[in-house]
MARZAMAR-203723 format. One record per atom (N, C-alpha, C): residue number from 0; residue in three letters; atom name; y, x, z. Coordinates in Angstrom, 2 decimals, m for minus. Last residue first. Layout:
 pos code site       Y       X       Z
 NUM  Ala   CA       Y       X       Z
...
# end
This chain:
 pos code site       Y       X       Z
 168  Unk    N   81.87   19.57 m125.07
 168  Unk   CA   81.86   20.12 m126.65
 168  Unk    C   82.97   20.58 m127.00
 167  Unk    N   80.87   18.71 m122.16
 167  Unk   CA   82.05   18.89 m123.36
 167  Unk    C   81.88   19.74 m124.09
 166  Unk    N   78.34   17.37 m120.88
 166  Unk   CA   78.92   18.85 m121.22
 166  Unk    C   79.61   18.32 m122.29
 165  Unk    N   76.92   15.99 m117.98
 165  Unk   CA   77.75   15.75 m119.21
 165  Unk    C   78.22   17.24 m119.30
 164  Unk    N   73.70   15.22 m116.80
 164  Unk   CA   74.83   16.07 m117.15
 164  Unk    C   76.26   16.18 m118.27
 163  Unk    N   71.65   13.21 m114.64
 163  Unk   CA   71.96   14.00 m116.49
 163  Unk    C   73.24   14.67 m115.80
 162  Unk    N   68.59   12.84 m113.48
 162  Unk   CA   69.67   13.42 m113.44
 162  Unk    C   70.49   13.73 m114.96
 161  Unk    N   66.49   11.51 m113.06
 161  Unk   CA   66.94   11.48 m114.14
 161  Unk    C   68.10   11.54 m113.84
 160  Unk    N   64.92   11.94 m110.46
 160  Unk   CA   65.59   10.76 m111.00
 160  Unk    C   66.38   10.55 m111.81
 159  Unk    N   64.70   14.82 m110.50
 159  Unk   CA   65.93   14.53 m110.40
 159  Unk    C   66.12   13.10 m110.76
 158  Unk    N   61.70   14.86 m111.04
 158  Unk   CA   62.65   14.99 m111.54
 158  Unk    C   63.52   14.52 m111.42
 157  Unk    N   57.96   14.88 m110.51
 157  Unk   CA   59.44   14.35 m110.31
 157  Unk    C   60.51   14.95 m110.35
 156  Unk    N   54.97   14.53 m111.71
 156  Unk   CA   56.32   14.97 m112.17
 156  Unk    C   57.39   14.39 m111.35
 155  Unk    N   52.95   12.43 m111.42
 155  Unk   CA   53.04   13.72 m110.45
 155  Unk    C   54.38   14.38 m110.37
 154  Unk    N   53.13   11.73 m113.93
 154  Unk   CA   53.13   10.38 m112.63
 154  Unk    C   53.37   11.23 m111.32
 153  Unk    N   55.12   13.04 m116.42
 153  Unk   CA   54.02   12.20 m115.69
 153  Unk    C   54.45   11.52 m114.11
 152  Unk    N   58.04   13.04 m117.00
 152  Unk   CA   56.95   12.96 m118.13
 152  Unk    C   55.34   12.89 m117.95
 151  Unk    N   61.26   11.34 m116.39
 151  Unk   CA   59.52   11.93 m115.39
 151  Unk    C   58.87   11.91 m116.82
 150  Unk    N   64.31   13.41 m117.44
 150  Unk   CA   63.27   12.37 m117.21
 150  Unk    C   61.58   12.88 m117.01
 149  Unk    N   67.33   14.60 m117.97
 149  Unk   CA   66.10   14.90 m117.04
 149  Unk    C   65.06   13.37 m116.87
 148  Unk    N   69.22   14.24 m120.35
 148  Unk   CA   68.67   13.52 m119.31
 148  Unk    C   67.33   13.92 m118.67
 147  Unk    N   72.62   15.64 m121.00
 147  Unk   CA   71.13   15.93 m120.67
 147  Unk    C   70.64   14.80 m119.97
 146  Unk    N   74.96   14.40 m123.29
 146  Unk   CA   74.80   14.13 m121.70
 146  Unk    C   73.35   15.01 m121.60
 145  Unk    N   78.27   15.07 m124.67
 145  Unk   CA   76.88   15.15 m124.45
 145  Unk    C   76.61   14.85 m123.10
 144  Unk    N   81.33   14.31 m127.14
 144  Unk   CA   80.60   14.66 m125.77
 144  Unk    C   79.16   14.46 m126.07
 143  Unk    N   82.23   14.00 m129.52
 143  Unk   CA   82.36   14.94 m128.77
 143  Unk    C   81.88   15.42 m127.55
 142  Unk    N   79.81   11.72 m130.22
 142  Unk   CA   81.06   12.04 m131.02
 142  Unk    C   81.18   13.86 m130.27
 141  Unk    N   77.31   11.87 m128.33
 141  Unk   CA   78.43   10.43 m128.98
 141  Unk    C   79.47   11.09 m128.99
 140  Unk    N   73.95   13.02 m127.60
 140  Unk   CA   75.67   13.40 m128.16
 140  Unk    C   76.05   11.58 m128.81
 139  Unk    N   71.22   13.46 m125.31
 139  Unk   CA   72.27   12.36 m125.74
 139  Unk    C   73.59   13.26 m126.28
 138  Unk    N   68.81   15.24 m124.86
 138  Unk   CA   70.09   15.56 m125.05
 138  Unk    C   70.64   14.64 m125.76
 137  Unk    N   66.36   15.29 m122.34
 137  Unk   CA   66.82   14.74 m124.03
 137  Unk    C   68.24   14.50 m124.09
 136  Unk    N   63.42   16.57 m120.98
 136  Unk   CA   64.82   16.72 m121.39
 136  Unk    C   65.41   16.42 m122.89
 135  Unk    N   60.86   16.62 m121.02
 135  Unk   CA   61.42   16.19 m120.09
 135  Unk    C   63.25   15.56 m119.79
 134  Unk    N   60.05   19.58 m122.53
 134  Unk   CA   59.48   18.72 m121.71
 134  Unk    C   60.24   17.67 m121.21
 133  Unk    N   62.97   19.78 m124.09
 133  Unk   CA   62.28   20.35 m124.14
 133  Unk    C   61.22   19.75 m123.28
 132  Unk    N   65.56   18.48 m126.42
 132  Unk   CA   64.91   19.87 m126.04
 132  Unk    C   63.93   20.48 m125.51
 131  Unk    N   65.29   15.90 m128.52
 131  Unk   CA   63.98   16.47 m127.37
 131  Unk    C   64.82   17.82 m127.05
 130  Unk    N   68.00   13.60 m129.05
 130  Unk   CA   67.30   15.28 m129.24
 130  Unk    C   66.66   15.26 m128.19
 129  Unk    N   70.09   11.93 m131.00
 129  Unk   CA   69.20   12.11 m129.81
 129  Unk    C   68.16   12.82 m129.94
 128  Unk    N   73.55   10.99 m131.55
 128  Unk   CA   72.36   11.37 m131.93
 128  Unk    C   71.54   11.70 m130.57
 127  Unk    N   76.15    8.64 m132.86
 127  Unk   CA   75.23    9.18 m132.09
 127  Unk    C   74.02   10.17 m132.10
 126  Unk    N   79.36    7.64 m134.25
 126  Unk   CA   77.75    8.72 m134.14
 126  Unk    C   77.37    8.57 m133.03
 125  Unk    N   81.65    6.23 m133.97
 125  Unk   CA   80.81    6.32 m135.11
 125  Unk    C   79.84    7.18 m135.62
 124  Unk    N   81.19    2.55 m132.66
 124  Unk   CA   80.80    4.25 m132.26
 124  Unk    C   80.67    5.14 m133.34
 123  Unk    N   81.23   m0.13 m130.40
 123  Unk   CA   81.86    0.29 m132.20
 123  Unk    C   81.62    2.12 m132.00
 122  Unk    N   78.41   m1.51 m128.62
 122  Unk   CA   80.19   m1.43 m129.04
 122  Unk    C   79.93   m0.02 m130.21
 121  Unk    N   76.02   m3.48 m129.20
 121  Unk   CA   76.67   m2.82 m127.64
 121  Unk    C   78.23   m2.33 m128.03
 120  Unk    N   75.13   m5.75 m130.32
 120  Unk   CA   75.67   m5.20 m130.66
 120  Unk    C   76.56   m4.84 m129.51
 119  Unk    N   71.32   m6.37 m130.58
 119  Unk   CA   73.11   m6.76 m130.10
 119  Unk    C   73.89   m5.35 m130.26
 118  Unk    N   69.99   m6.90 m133.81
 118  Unk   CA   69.64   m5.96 m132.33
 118  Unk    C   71.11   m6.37 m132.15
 117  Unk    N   70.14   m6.69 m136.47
 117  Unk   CA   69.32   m8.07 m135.90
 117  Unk    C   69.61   m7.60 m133.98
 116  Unk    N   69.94   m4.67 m138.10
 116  Unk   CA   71.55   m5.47 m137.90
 116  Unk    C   71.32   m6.93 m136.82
 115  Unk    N   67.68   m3.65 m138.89
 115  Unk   CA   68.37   m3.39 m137.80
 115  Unk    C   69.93   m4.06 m137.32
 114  Unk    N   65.39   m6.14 m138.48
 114  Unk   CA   66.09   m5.55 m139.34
 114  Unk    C   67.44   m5.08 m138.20
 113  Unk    N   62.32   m6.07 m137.03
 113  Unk   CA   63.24   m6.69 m137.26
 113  Unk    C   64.47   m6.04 m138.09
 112  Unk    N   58.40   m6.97 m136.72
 112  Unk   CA   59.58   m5.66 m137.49
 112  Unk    C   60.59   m6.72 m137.07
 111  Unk    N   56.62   m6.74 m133.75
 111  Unk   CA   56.96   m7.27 m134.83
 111  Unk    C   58.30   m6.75 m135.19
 110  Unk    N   55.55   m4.33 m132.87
 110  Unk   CA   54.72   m4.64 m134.18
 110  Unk    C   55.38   m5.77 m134.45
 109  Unk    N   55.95   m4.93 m129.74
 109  Unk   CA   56.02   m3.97 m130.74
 109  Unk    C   54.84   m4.32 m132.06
 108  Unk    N   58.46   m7.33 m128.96
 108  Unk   CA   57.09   m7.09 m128.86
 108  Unk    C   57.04   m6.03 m130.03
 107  Unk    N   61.92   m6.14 m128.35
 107  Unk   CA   61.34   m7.44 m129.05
 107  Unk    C   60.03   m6.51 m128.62
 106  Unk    N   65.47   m5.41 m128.21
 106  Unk   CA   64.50   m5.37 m127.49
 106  Unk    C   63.21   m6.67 m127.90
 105  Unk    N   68.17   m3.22 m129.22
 105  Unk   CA   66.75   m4.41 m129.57
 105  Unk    C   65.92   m4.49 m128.53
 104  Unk    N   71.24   m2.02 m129.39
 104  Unk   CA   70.07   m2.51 m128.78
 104  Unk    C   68.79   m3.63 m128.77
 103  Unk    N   73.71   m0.26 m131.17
 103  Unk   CA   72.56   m1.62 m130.95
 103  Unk    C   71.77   m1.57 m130.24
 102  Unk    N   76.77    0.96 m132.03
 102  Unk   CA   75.65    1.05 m130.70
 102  Unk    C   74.86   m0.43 m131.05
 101  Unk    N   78.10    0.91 m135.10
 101  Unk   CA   78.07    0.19 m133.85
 101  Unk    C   76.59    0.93 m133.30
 100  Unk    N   78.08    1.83 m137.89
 100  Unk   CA   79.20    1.89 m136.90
 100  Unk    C   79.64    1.57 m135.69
  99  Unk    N   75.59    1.25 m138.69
  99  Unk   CA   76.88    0.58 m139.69
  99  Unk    C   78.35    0.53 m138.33
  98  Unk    N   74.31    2.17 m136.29
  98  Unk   CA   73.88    1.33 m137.71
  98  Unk    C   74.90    0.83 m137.48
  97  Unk    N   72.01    3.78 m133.42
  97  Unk   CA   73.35    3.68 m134.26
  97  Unk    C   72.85    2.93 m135.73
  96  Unk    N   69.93    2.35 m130.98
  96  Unk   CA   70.45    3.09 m132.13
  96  Unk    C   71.63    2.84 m132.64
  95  Unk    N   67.32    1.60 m128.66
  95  Unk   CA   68.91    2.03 m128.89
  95  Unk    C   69.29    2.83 m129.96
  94  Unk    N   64.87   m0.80 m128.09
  94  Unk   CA   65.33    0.50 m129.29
  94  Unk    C   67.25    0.47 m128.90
  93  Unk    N   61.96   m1.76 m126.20
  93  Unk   CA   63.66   m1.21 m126.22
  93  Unk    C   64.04    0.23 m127.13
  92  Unk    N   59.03   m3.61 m126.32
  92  Unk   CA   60.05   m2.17 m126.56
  92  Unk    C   61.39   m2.50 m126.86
  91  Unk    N   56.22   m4.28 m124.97
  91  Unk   CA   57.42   m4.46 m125.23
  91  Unk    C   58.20   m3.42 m125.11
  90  Unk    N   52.71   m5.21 m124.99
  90  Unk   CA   53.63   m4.07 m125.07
  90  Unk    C   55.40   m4.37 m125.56
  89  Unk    N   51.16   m7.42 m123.33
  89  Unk   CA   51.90   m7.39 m124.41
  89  Unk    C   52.71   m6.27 m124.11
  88  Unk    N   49.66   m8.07 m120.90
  88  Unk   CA   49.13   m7.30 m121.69
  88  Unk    C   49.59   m6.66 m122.71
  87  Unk    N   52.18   m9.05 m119.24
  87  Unk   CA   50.68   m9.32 m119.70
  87  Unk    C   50.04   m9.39 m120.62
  86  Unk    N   54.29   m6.50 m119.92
  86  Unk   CA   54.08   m7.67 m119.58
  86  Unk    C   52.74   m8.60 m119.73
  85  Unk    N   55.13   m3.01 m120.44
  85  Unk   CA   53.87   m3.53 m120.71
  85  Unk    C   54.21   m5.02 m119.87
  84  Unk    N   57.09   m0.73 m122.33
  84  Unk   CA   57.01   m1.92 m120.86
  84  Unk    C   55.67   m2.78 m121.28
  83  Unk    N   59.38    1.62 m123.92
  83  Unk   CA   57.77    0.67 m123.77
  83  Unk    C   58.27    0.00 m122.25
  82  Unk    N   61.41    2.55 m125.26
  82  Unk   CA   61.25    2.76 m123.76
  82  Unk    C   59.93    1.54 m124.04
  81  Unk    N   63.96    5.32 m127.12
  81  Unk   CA   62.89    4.06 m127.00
  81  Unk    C   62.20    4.18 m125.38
  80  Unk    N   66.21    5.91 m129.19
  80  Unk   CA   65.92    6.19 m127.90
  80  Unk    C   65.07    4.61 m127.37
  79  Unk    N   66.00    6.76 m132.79
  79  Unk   CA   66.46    5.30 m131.53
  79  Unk    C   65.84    6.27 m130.34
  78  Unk    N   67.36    6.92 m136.25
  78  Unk   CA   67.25    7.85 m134.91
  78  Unk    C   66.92    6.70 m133.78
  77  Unk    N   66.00    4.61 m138.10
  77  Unk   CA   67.25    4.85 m137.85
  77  Unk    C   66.50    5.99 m136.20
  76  Unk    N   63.31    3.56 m139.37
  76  Unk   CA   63.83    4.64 m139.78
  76  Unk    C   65.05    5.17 m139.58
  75  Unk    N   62.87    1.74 m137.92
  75  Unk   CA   63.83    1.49 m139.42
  75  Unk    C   64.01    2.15 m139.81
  74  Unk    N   63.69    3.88 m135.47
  74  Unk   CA   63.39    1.99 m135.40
  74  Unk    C   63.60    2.21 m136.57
  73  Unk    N   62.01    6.88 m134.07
  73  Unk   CA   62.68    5.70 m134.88
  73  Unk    C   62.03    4.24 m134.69
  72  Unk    N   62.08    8.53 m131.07
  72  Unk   CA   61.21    8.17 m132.05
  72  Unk    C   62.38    7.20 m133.08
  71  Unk    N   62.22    9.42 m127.80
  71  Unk   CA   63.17    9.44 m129.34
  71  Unk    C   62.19    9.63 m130.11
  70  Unk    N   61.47    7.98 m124.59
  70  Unk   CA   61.06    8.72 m126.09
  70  Unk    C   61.91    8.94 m126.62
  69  Unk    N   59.81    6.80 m121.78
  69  Unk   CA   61.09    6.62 m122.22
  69  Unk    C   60.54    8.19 m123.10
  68  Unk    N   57.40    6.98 m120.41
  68  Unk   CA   57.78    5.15 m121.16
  68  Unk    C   59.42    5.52 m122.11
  67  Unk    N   56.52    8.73 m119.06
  67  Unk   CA   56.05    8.88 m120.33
  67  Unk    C   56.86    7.67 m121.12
  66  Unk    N   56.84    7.22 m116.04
  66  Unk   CA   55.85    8.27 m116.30
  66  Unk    C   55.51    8.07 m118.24
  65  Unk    N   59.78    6.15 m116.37
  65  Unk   CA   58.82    5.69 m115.54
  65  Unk    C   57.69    7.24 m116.41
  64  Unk    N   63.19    4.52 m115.82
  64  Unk   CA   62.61    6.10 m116.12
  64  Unk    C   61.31    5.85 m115.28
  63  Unk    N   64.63    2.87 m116.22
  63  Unk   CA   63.30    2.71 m116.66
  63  Unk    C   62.49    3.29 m116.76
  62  Unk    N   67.31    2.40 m114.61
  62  Unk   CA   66.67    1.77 m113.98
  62  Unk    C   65.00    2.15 m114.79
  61  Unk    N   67.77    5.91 m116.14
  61  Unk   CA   67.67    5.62 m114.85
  61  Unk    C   67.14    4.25 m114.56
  60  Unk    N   68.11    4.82 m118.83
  60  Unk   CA   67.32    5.41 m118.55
  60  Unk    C   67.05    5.41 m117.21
  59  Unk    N   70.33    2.58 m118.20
  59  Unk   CA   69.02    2.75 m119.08
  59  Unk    C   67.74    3.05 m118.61
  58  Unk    N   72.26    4.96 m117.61
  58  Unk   CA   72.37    4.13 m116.73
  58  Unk    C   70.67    3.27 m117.10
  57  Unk    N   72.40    6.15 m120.03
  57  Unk   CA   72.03    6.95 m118.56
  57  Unk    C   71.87    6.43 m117.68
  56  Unk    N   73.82    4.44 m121.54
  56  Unk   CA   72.44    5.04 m121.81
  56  Unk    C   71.92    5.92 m120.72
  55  Unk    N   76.33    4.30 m120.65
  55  Unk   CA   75.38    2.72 m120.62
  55  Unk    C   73.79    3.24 m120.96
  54  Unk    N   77.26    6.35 m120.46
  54  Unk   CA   76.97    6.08 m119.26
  54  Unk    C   75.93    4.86 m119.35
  53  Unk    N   77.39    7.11 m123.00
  53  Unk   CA   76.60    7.94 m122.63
  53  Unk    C   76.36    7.02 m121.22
  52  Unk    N   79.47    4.75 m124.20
  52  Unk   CA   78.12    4.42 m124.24
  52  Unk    C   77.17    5.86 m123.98
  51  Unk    N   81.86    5.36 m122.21
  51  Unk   CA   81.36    4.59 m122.06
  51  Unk    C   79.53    4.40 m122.47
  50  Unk    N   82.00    7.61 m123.89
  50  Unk   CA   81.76    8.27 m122.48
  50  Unk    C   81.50    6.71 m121.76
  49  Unk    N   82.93    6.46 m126.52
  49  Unk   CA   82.15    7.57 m126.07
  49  Unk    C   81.34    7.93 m125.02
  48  Unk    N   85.05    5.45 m125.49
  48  Unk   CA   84.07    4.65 m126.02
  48  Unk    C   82.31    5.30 m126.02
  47  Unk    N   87.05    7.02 m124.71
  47  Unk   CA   86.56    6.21 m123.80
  47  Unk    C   85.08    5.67 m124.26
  46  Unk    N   87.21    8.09 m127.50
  46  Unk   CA   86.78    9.24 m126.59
  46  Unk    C   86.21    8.22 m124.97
  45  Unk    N   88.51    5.88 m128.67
  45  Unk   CA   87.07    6.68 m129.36
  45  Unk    C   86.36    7.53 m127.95
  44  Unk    N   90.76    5.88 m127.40
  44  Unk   CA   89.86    4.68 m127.60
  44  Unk    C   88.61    5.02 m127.64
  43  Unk    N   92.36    8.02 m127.75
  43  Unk   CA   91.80    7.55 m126.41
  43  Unk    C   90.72    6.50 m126.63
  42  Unk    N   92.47    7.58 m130.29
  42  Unk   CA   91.78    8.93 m130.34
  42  Unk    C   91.25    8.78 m128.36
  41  Unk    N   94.34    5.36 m130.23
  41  Unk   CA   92.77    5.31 m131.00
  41  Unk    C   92.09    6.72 m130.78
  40  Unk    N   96.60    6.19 m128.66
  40  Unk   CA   95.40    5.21 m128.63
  40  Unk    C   94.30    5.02 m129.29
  39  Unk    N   97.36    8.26 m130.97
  39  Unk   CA   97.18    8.80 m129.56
  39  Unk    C   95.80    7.97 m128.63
  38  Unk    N   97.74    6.96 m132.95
  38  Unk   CA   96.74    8.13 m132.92
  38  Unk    C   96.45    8.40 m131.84
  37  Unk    N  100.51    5.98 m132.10
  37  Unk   CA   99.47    5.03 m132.55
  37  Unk    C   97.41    5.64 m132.62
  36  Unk    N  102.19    7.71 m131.10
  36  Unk   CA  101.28    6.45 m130.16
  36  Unk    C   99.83    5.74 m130.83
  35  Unk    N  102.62    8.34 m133.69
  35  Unk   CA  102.10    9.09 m132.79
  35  Unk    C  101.30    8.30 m131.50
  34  Unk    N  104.15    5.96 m135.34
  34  Unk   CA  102.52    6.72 m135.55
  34  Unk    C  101.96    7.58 m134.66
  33  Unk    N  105.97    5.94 m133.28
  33  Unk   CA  105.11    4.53 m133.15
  33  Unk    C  103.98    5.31 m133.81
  32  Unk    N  107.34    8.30 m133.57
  32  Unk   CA  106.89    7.56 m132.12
  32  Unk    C  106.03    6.96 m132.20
  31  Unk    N  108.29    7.53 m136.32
  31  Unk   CA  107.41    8.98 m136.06
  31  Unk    C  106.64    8.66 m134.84
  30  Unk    N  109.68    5.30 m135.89
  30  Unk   CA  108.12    4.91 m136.88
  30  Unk    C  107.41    6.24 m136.34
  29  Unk    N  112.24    6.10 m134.47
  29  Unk   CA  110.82    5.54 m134.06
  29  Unk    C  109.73    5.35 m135.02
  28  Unk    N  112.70    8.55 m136.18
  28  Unk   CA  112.34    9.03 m134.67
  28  Unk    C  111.39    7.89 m134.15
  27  Unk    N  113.92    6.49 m138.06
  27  Unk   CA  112.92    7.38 m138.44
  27  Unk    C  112.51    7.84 m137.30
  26  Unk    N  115.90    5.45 m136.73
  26  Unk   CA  114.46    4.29 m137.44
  26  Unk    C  113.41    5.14 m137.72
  25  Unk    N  117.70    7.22 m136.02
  25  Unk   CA  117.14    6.64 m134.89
  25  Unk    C  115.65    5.92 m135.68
  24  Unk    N  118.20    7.64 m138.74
  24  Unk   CA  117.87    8.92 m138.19
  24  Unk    C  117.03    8.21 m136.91
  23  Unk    N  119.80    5.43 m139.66
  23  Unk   CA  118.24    6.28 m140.54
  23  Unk    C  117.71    7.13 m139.96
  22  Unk    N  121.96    5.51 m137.99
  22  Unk   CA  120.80    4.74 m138.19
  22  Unk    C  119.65    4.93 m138.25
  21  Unk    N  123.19    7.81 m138.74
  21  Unk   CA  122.37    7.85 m137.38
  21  Unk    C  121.47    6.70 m137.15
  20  Unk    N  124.30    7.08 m141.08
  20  Unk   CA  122.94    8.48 m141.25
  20  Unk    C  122.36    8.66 m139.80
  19  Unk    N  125.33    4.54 m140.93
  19  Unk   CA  124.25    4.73 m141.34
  19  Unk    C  123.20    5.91 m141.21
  18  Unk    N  127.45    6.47 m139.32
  18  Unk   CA  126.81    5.35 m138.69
  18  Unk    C  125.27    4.91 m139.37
  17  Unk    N  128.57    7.96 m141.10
  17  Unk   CA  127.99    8.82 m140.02
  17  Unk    C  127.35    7.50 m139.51
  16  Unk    N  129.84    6.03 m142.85
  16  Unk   CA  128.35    6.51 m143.32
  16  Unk    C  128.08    7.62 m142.79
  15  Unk    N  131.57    4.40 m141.46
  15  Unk   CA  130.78    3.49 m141.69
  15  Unk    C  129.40    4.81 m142.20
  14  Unk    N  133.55    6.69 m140.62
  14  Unk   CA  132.56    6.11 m139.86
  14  Unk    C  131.68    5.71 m139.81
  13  Unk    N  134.20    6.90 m143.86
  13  Unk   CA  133.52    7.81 m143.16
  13  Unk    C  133.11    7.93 m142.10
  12  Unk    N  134.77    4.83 m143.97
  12  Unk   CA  134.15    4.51 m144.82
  12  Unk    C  133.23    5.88 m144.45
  11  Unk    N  137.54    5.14 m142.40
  11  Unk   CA  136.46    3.65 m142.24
  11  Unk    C  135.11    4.45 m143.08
  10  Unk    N  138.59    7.24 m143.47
  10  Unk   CA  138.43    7.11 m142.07
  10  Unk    C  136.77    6.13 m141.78
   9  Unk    N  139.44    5.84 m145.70
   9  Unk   CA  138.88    6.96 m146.11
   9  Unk    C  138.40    7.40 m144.64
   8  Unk    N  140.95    3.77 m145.08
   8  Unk   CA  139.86    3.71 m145.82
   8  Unk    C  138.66    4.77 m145.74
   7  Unk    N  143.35    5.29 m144.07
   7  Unk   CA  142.94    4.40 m143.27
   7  Unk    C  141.42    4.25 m143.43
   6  Unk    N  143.99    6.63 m146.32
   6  Unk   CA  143.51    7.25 m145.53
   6  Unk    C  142.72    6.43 m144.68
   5  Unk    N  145.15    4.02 m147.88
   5  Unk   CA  143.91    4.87 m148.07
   5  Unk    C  143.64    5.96 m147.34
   4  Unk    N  147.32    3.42 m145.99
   4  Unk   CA  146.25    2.62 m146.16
   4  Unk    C  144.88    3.12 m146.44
   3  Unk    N  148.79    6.15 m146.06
   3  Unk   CA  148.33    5.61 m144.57
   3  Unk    C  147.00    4.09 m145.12
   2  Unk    N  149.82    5.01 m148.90
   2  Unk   CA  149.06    6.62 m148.62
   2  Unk    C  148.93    6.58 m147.20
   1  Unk    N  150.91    3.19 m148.80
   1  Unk   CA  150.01    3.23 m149.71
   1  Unk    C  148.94    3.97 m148.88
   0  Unk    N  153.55    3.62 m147.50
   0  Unk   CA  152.55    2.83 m146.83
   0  Unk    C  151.20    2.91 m147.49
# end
């Protein structure tokens, strides 16, 4: 009877540790799952975010696109996409820039300074940049993507109502 008991054992104990090694095996398949999902959403996140703030800047430009009013110049010495407006008599300006990982937008009278953490905070981004190419044309990039914006650079000039373009990188 001995020798049927310890077999018996020897059965059990070799269920019991094909059972653990499929354990360890199923726990590991999900953490691998769960980091993959996990990259997956944040790399969708970034890339929405992206193509979110080219549209919020094209969109911008289009209601302000006026003869010369829209630029790339600095705020703070940070890169900004700028837009004048004149209200009785008072010159007013719109700065869009990147700082400390976020899209900002200011909008205040020109000549008085503000610090750039002072401007709202449009959403989380972690580049932007903004380029003249050439009369008229200013090449928006956020991360992987780009946009062209065709804008009026006089009063005679018309231009695609500021047609842009998105090109993948």
């Amino acid at each position: 009877m001995k020798i049927m008991n310890k077999g018996h054992r020897l059965d059990t104990v070799f269920v019991l540790i094909i059972f653990c090694i499929f354990a360890v095996s199923v726990l590991m398949v999900l953490m691998l799952g769960a980091g993959i999902y996990q990259n997956m959403t944040e790399l969708s996140r970034e890339q929405q975010n992206e193509r979110t703030v080219l549209s919020y800047i094209r969109t911008k430009v289009r209601s302000n696109d006026e003869n010369g009013r829209i630029y790339i110049g600095e705020f703070n010495g940070l890169p900004a996409l700028l837009y004048d407006e004149e209200f009785d008599g008072r010159v007013f300006r719109t700065a869009i820039y990147h700082y400390d990982g976020y899209i900002y937008e200011l909008y205040s009278e020109v000549g008085i300074d503000f610090a750039p953490n002072e401007g709202t905070q449009i959403m989380s981004l972690d580049s932007i940049s903004f380029e003249t190419l050439e009369s008229g044309v200013i090449r928006v990039s956020a991360g992987t993507k780009s946009i062209l914006l065709h804008i009026r650079t006089s009063s005679d000039q018309v231009i695609f109502d500021a047609f842009s373009e998105v090109i993948m990188q």
